[in-house]
C-alpha positions in Angstrom: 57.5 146.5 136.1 57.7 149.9 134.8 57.8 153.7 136.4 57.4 156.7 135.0 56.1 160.1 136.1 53.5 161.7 133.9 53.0 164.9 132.8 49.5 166.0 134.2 47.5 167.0 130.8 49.1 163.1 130.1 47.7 161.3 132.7 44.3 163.3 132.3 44.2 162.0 128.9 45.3 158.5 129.7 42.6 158.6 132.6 39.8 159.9 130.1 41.1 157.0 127.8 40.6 154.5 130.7 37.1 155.9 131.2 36.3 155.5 127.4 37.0 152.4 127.3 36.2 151.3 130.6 39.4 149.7 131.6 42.0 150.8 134.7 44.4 153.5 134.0 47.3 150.9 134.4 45.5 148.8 131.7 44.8 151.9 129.4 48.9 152.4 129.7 49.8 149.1 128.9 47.4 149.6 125.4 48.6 152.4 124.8 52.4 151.7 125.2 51.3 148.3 122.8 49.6 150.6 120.2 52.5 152.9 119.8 55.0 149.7 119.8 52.8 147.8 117.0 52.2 150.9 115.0 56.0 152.5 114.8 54.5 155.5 116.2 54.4 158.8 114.2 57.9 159.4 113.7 57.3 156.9 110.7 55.5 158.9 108.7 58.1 161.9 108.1 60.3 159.3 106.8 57.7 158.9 104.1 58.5 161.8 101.5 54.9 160.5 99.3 52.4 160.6 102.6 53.9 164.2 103.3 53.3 165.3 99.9 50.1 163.7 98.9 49.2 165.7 102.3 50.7 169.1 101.3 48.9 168.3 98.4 45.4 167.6 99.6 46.0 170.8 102.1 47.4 173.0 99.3 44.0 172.1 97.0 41.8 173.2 100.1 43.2 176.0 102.0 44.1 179.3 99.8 46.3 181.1 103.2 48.2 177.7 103.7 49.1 177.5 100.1 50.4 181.2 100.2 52.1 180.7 103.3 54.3 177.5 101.8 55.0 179.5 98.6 56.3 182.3 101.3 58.3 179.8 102.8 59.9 177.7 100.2 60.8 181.8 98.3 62.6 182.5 101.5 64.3 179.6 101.5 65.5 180.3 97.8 64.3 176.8 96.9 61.4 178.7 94.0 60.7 181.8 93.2 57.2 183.4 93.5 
């Protein structure tokens, strides 16, 4: 058996995922806790230097302000020049 307290705006959203999917809330945590076990959770993925920059990318094609705003930030951190 586990405890844990839960942050309010947590449980809400663990109670709205129990309503979804029409389960109890103690189920809904134990799926949730599996998912996030079985999938290596997010932290993963900024191991992954090509999924960050096929994303950059992707974002830098589409958005105009976010590709100015990463040439600011990589010329203040001296790593190019714009």
């Amino acid at each position: 058996m586990v405890k844990t307290r839960l942050p309010i705006k947590l449980y809400e959203r663990v109670e709205e995922f129990a309503r979804v999917n029409g389960i109890s809330v103690y189920e809904a945590l134990r799926k949730l806790v599996e998912r996030g076990l079985d999938r290596g959770g997010l932290y993963r993925f900024f191991e992954d230097d090509e999924f960050l920059l096929s994303l950059i990318t992707i974002k830098v094609k589409y958005d105009g302000e976010f590709a100015r705003k990463l040439a600011r930030l990589l010329a203040d951190s001296g790593r190019i020049t714009v």
